[in-house]
Each structure stands twice: as structure tokens, then as C-alpha cells.
DOVEXTOR-746940 format. One line per field, with one value per residue (C-alpha): residue in three letters; residue number from 1; x, y, z. Coordinates in pm, 1 decimal, always signed. Example, Ala and Ser with C-alpha at 12.3 -4.5 7.8 and 13.67 -1.06 7.14 Angstrom:
REM DOVEXTOR-746940
residuo: (ALA, SER) .
num: (1, 2) .
u: (+1230.0, +1367.0) .
v: (-450.0, -106.0) .
w: (+780.0, +714.0) .
REM end
This chain:
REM DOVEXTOR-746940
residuo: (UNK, UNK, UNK, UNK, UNK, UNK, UNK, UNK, UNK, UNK, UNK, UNK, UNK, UNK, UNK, UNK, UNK, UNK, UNK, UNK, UNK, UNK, UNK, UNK, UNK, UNK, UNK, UNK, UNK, UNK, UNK, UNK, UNK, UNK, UNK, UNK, UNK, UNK, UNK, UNK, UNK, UNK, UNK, UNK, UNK, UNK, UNK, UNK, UNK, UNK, UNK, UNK, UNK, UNK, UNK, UNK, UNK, UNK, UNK, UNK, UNK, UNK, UNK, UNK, UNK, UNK, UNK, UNK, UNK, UNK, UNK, UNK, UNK, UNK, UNK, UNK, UNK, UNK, UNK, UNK, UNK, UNK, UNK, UNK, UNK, UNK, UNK, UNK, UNK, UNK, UNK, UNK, UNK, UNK, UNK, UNK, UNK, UNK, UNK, UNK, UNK, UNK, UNK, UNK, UNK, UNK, UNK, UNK, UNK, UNK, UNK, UNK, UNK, UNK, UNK, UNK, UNK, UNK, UNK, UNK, UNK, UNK, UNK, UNK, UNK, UNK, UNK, UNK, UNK, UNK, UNK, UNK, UNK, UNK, UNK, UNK, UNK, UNK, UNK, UNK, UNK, UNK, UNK, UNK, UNK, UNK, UNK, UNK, UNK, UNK, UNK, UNK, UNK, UNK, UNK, UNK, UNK, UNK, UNK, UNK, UNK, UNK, UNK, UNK, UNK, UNK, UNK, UNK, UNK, UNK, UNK, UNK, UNK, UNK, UNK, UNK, UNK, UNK, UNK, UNK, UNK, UNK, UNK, UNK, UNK, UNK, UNK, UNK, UNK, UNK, UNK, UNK, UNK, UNK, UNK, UNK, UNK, UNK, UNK, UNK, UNK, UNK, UNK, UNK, UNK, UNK, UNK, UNK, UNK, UNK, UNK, UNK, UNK, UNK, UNK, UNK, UNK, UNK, UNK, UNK, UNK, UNK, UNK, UNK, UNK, UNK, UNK, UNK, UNK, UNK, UNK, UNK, UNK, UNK, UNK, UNK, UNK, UNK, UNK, UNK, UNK, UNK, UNK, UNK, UNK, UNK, UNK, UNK, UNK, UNK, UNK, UNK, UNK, UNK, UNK, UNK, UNK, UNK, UNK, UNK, UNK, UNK, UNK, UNK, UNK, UNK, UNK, UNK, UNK, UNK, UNK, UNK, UNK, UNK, UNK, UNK, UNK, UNK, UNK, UNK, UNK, UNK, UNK, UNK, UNK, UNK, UNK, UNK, UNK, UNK, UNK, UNK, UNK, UNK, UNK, UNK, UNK, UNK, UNK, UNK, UNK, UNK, UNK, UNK, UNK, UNK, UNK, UNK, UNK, UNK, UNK, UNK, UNK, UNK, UNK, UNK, UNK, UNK, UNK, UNK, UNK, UNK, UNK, UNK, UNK, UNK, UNK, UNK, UNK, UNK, UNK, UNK, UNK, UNK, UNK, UNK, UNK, UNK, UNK, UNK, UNK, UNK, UNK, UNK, UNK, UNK, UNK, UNK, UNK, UNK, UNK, UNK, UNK, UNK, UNK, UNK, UNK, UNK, UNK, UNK, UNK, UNK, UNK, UNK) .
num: (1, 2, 3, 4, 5, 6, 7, 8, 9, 10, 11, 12, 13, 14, 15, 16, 17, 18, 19, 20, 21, 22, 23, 24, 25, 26, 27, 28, 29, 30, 31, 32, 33, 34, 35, 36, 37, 38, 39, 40, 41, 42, 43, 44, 45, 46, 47, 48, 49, 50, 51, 52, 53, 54, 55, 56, 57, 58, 59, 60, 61, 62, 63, 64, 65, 66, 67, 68, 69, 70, 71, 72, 73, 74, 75, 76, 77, 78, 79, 80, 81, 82, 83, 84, 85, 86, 87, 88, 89, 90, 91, 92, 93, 94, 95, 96, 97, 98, 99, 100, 101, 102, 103, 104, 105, 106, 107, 108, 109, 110, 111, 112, 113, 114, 115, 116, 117, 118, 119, 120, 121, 122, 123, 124, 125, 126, 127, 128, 129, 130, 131, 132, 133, 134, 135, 136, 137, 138, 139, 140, 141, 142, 143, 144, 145, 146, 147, 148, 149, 150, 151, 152, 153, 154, 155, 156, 157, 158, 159, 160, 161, 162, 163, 164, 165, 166, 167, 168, 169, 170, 171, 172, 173, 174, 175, 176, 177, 178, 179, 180, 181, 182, 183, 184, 185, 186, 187, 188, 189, 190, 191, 192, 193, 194, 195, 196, 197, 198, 199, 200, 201, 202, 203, 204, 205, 206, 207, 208, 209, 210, 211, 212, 213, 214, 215, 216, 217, 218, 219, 220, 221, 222, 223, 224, 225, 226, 227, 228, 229, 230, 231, 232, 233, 234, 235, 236, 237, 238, 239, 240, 241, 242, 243, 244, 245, 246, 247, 248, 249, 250, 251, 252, 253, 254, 255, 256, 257, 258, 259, 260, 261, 262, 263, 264, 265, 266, 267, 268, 269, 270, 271, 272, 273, 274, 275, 276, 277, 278, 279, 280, 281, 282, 283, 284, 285, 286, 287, 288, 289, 290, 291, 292, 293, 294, 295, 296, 297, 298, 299, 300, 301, 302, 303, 304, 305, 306, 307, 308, 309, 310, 311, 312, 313, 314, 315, 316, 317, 318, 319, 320, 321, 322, 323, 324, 325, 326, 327, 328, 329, 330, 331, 332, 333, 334, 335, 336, 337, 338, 339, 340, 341, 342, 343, 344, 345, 346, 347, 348, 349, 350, 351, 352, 353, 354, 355, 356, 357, 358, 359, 360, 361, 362, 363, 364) .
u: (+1184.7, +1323.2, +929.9, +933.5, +1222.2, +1126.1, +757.4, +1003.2, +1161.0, +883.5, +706.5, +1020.8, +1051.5, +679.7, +738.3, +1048.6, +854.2, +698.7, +935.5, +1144.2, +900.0, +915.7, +1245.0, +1223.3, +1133.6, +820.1, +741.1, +538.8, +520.2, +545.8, +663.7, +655.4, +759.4, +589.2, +628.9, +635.5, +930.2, +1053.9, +1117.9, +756.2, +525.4, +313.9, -43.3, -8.0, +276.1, +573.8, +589.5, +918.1, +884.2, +1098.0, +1182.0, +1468.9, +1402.8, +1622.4, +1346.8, +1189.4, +1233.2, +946.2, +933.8, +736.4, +444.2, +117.4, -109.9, -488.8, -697.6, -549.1, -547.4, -881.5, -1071.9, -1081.8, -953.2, -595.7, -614.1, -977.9, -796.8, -684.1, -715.3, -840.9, -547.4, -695.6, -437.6, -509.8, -102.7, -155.9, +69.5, -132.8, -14.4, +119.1, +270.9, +582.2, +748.4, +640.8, +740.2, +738.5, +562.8, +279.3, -26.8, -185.4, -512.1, -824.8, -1184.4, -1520.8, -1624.0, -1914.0, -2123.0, -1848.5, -2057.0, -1716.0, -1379.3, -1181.0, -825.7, -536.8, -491.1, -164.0, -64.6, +281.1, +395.2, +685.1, +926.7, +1038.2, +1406.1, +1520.3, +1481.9, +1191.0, +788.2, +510.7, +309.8, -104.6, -108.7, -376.6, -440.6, -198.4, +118.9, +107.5, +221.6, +228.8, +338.8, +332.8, +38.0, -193.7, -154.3, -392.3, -368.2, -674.9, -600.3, -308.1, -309.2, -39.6, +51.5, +364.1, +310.3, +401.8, +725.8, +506.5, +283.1, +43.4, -76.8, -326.6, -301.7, -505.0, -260.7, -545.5, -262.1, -130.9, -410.8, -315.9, +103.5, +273.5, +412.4, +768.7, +755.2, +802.2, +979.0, +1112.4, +1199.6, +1221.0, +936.1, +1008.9, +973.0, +1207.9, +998.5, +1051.6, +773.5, +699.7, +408.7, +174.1, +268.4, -6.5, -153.0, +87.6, -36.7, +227.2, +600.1, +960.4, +1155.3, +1527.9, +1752.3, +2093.0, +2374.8, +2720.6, +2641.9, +2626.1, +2230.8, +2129.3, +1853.8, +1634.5, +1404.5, +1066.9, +722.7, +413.3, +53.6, +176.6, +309.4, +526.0, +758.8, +1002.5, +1351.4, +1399.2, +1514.2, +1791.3, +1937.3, +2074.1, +2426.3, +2505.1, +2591.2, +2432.1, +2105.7, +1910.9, +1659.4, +1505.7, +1136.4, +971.6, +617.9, +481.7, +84.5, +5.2, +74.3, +490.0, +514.6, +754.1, +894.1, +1205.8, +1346.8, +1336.6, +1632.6, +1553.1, +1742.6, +1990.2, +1929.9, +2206.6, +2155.5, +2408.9, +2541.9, +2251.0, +1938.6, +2126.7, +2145.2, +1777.6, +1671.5, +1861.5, +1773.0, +1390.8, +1445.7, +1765.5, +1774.4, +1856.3, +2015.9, +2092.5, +2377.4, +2326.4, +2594.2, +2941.1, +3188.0, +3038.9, +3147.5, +3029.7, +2779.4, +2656.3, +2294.0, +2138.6, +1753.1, +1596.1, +1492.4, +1290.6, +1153.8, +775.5, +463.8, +525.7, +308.6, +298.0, +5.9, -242.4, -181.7, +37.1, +315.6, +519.5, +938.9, +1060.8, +1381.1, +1618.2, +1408.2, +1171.3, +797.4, +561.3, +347.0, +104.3, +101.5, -9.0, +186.3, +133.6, +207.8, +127.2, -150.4, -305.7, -257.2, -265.8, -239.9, -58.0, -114.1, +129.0, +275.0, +331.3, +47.3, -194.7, -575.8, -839.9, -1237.2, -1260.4, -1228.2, -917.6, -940.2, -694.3, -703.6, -1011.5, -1184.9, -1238.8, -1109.7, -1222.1, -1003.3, -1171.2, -1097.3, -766.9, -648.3, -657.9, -837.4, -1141.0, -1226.5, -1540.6, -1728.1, -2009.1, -1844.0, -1978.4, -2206.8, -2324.3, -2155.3, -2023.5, -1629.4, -1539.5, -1215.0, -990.0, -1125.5, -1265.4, -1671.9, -1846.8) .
v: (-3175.8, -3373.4, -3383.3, -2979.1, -2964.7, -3149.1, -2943.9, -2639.5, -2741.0, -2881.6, -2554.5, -2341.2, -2582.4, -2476.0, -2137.5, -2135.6, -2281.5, -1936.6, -1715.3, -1860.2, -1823.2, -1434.9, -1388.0, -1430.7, -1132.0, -1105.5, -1102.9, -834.0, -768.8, -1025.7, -935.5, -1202.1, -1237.2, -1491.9, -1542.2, -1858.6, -2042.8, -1962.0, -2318.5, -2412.8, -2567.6, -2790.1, -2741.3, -2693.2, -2414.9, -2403.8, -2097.6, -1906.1, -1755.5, -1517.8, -1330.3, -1049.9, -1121.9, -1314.1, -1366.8, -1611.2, -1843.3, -1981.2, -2319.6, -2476.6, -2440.9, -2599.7, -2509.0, -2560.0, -2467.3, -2505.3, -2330.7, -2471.1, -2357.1, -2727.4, -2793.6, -2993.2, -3124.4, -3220.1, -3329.3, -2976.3, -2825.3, -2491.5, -2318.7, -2201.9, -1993.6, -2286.2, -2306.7, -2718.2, -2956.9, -3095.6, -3421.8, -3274.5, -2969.8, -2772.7, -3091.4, -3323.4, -3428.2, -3120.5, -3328.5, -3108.2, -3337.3, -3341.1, -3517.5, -3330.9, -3340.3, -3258.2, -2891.8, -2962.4, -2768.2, -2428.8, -2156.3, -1925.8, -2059.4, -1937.4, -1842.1, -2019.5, -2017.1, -2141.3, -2235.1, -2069.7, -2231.1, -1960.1, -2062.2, -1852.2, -1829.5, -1923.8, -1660.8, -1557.4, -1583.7, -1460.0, -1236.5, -1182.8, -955.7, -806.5, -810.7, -483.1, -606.6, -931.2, -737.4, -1049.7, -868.3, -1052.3, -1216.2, -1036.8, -1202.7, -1092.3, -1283.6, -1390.7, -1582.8, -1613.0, -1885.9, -1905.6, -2282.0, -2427.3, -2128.9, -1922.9, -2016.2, -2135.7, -1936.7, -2033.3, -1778.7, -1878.2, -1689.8, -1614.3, -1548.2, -1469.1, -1303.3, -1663.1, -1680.2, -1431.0, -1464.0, -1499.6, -1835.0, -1963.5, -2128.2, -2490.1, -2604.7, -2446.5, -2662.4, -2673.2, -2868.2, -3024.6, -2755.6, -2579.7, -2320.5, -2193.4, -2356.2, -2336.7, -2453.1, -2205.3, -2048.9, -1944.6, -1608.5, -1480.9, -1263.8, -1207.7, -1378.7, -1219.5, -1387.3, -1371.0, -1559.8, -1683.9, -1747.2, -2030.1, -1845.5, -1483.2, -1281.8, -1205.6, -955.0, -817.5, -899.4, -978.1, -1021.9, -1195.4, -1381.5, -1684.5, -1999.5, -2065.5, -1802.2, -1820.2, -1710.9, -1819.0, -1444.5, -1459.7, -1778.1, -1692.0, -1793.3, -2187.9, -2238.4, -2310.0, -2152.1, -2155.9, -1895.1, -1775.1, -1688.9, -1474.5, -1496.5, -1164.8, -1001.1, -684.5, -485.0, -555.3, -833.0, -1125.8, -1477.2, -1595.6, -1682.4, -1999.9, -2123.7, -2378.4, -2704.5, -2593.4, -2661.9, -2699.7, -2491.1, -2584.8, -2411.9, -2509.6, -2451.5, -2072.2, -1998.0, -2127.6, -1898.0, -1631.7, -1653.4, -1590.9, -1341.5, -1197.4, -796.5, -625.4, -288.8, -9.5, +188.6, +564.2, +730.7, +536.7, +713.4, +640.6, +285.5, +78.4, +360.1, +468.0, +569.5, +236.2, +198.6, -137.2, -278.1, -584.8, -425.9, -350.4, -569.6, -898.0, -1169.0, -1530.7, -1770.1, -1485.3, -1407.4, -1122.5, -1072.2, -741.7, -761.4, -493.6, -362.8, -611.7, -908.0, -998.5, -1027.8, -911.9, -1279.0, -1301.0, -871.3, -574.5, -345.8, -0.5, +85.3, +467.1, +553.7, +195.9, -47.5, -405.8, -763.2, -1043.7, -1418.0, -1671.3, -1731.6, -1391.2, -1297.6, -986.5, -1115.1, -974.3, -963.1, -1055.7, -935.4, -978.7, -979.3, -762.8, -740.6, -767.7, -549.4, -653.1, -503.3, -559.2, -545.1, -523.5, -668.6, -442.9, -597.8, -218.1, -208.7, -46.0, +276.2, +500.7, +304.9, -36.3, -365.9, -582.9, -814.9, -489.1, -366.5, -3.2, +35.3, +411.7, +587.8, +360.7, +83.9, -119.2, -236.7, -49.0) .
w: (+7232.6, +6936.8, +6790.3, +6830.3, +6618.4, +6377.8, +6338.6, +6289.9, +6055.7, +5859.4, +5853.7, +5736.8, +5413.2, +5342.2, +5408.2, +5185.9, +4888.2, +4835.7, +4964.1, +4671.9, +4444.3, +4548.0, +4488.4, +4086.0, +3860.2, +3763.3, +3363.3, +3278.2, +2888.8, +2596.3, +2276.1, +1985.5, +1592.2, +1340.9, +1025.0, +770.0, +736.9, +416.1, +242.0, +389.8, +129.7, +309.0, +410.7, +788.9, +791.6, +962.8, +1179.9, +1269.1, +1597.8, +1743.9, +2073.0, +2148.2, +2504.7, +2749.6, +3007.0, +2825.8, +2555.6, +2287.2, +2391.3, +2117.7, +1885.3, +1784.7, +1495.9, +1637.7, +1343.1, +959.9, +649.5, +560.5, +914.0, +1021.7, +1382.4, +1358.8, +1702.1, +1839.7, +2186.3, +2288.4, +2639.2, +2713.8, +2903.2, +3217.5, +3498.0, +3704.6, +3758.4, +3669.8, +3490.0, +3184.5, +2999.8, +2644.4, +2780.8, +2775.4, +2897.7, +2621.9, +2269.8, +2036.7, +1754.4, +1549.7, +1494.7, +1171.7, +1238.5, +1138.6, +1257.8, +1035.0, +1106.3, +888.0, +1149.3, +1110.4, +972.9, +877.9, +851.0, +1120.3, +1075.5, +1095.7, +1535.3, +1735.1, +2074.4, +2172.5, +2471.1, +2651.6, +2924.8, +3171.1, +3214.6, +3573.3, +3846.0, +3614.8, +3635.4, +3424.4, +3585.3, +3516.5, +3220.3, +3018.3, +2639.7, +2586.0, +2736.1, +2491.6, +2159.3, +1876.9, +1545.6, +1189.3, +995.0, +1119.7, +1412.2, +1753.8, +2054.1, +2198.7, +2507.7, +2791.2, +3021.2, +3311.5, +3433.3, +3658.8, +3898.3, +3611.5, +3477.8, +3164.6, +2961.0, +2657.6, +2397.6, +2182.1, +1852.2, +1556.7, +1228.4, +960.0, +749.4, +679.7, +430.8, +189.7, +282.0, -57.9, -37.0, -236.8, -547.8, -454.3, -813.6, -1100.6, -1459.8, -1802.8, -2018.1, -2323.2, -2517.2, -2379.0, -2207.3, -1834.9, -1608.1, -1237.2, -1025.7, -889.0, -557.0, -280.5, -262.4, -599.8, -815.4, -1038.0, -1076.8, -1128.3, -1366.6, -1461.2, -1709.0, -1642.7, -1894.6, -1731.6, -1423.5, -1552.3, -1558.6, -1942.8, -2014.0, -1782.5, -1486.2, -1626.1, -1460.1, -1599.9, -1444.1, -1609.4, -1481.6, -1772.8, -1964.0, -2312.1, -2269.9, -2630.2, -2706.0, -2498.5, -2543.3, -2873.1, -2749.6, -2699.4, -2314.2, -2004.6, -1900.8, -1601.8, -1430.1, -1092.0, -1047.3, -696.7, -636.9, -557.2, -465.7, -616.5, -300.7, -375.2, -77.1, -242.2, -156.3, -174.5, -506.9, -633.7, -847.3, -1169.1, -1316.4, -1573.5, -1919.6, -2200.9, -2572.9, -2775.3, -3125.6, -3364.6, -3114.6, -3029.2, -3390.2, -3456.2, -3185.6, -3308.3, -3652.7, -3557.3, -3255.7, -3273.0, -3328.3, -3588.5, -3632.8, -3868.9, -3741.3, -3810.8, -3606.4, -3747.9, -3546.1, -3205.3, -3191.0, -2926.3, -2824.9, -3152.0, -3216.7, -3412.4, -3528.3, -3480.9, -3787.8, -3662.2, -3324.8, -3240.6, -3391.8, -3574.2, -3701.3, -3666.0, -3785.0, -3783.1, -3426.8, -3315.5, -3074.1, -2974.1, -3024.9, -2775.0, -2774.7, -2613.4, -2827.5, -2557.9, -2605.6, -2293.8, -2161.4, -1912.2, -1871.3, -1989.6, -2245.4, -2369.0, -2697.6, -2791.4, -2634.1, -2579.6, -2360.3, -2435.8, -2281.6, -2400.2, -2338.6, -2147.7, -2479.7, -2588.1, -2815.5, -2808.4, -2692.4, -2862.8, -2808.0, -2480.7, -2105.0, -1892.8, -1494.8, -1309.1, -958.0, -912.5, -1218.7, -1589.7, -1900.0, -2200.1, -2538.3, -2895.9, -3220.3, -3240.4, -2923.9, -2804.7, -2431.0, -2467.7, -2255.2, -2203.0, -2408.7, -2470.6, -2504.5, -2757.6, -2520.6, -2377.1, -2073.8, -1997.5, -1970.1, -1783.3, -1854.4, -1664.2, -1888.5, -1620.0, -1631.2, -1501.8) .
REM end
């Protein structure tokens, strides 16, 4: 009798395993955020990945294939829903391995792929989905596989983020050379940069932009004090990084008035009794000249660098260091322009080696 017993209960425990199991809520759509950290500058990026939902929680990440196509982790499982417990998973260390394996054989780079590993929160289970119910926004990102393990409180997404590629990345340090002149290193994907001077604390002059990796405030330091400047990396689309903040550099009372001296403005007041408003001419403004080259003062003492200008009816570009190019073609995304001996862009015309320019000024 005692034996009986003892069967019965053994076969309610196995019953009650499942039974359980069917008591918890079944997950039935995912819905995932990812986007780059925003202090990441390394080459294997640091992903931010986010969930509104309280039925499951990202558990951890691993990036699969890098920025350069290559395979980070040549060890890797393919998830299968074979509801198993795999050494490495959910459970283990969190660690992102950064060994890499030849893909000399790779015909196309493939884009930068992750494994999201998701844990269901308790009275919770994922539940078989297809492709549509797995919604994966930012990057570019598509998911391209879903594998359910630990009867489905665990589920790993692999997937691809080929936006990552052309993400506009932070500029990872900002100084001053010894010259004096504002200099960053190049950030990923930027096209051009945003630059703005500082003053003990206080923005002086405008916001700026230019292609260039290196820009003179000597303009606006014109006052002793000190100076220091932010720059944000930006694609021509508009999409921009954080700003990046530089060291602080000191002028003091004779390197102000030496930079004054050569770039301050200079005014003829015409309207007297306006006072602080009054009309005023610039007597120093527009084209100047310096060791054959020429630059362009505008009206708060700035010169364009690294960007275009238009002046009249022409449009012009200007070098890193401020001065007009002439005779020879400038890329801009993606077309060429070519500006003649004048520095004027040319349009619907032949350039000098030959090649037809149409009204927009681009070759042809």
C-alpha cells in the first residue's frame, strides 16, 4: 500500500512540472531599442539596449561580427529552440570577447550582427513568434533569427545593425596645438563639425561649421581671459553626436591685443544719435589679402574654413585655414566642383583639364 503511495505521488510531481509551466503568461511580441553608447570610441561598439516592457528584461549582449565584417567570436553556437542550457549563456559572465578570426575567404563584409539574450520575468515565457512580432528599431537594425532555450524563459535574437557603419560617432578629444589653433581628431562617419567658442565660461560669437579638423578662433579672442570651445560631429543628412568639450587655454593682455590689432572690426558710425543701436559701416569687412593668398573678413571678424561661402552671386570655398582655393576641384558629398583662377566655382561650362561642369557646378 505504502509502494502505491509513493507511485502517486511521484507521478503528480511530474505532472505539476508542466502544469506550472502553464500557468505563466505567454510572451508574444518583442519590442527592442539600440543605439551606440554615446562616450563609445572603441572599435567593437558598445550598444545601449532598451525595453519599455516589464515582461522581460535584456539580459546581456554580444557583438558576433565587427565593424570590419570579421567574426569576433569563432566559438559561437547557433541558437536552435531546442529549450537546452548551453555553457556561455544567460547564466554566465557578461564579458564581450574581442578575439577575431581571418575571414579572408568573406566575399562582402557583413554588417555589424549581435546576440541579445532576453529574460523572461517570472510567471512569464516566450512564446514561438514569427519575424513580425520581433520589432528591433535603431541602426538599421533587422532581426534575423529567434531562438527559444530554458523552456522559454530565455530568448536570443540575433541582429544585424548595418546602420552602425555610417552612425556619426563623438569626437573622442578636443585641444589646443601650439599654435594656438582649435584641433580635434576625426570622428567616424562626420561629414562636417559644429564649432563654438567660449569666453571664462560665457559663449562668444557664433556657432560655426567647417570639413576641417582644425579651426582659428583668433577673431574672437580679442579679449585676455579664459577660452575654451565645443565641437559636434555631424553627416550631411543633420544626424549629430554629442558635443565634445576642449582643454581651456589662457590669452592674456598682449596675445588679445595682437589678435585684435590684425582682426578686430572696424566701424564708421553713420547714425550718431542711435547709440548702442546705431547704423555703422564696416570699414575692414569683406576680402583681404595676406602673402598673396586671400581670405574673406565677415561681419562679426570671422573668416569661413573648411566650407563654402557665397559672395554676390558666386560661391566659393575656403581652406582649413581660411583662404579662398583656386584652380582646382573640391569634393562635396559625393560630386566635384571645380573653382577657376578667381576662386569663383565654375558653372555651365569646360574646366581647364577638360571636363563639363552643368548649372549646379558639379562635373558632369
Amino acid at each position: 500500500m505504502k509502494k502505491k503511495k509513493f507511485l502517486f505521488l511521484i507521478v503528480l510531481l511530474v505532472f505539476a512540472i508542466p502544469f506550472s509551466a502553464l500557468c505563466d503568461t505567454k510572451i508574444s511580441n518583442i519590442n527592442l531599442k539600440i543605439d551606440i553608447e554615446e562616450d563609445d570610441f572603441s572599435d567593437l561598439p558598445e550598444l545601449d539596449i532598451t525595453s519599455k516592457s516589464k515582461n522581460y528584461s535584456v539580459d546581456d549582449y554580444e557583438i558576433t561580427i565587427g565593424l570590419d565584417g570579421n567574426e569576433v567570436d569563432p566559438d559561437l553556437l547557433d541558437g536552435e529552440d531546442d529549450d537546452q542550457d548551453e555553457t556561455g549563456g544567460p547564466g554566465a559572465s557578461s564579458a564581450k570577447t574581442t578575439k577575431k578570426v581571418s575571414t579572408t575567404n568573406k566575399k562582402k563584409a557583413e554588417p555589424v550582427t549581435c546576440e541579445i539574450t532576453l529574460s523572461a520575468s517570472d510567471d512569464y515565457y516566450f512564446n514561438t513568434m514569427s519575424k513580425k512580432n520581433i520589432k528591433v528599431s535603431g541602426l538599421e537594425a533587422n532581426c534575423t533569427k529567434a531562438s527559444r532555450k530554458d523552456s522559454g524563459k530565455t530568448l536570443v535574437l540575433t541582429v544585424q545593425l548595418p546602420g552602425i557603419k555610417t552612425k556619426v560617432r563623438m569626437v573622442e578629444t578636443a585641444y589646443w596645438n601650439e599654435e594656438g589653433f582649435a584641433v580635434w581628431e576625426k570622428a567616424d562617419n562626420a561629414e562636417v563639425y559644429e564649432v563654438r567658442l567660449y569666453r571664462d565660461g560665457k559663449s562668444t560669437g557664433k556657432t560655426y561649421e567647417t570639413t576641417s579638423t582644425k579651426f582659428n578662433f583668433y577673431p574672437l579672442m580679442t579679449k585676455p581671459g579664459s577660452y575654451y570651445y565645443t565641437v559636434r560631429a555631424k553627416d550631411y543628412d543633420g544626424e549629430s553626436s554629442k558635443r565634445t568639450e576642449s582643454d581651456t587655454i589662457t590669452i592674456n593682455e598682449a596675445q588679445a591685443a595682437r589678435f585684435k590689432e590684425k582682426y578686430a572690426i572696424e566701424y564708421e558710425i553713420v547714425d550718431v544719435e542711435s547709440g548702442p543701436s546705431a547704423n555703422r559701416n564696416i570699414l575692414n569687412g569683406g576680402w583681404q589679402q595676406e602673402n598673396g593668398r586671400y581670405w574673406y573678413r565677415m561681419d562679426d571678424g570671422m573668416m569661413p574654413q573648411g566650407n563654402w561661402m557665397q559672395i554676390g552671386e558666386d560661391w566659393y570655398w575656403f581652406d582649413e585655414d581660411g583662404y579662398m582655393i583656386h584652380d582646382e576641384w573640391k569634393s562635396w558629398k559625393g560630386k566635384e566642383y571645380y573653382f577657376g583662377n578667381d576662386g569663383k566655382m565654375l558653372i555651365n561650362s569646360k574646366t581647364p583639364d577638360g571636363f563639363q561642369v552643368g548649372s549646379d557646378g558639379a562635373k558632369k
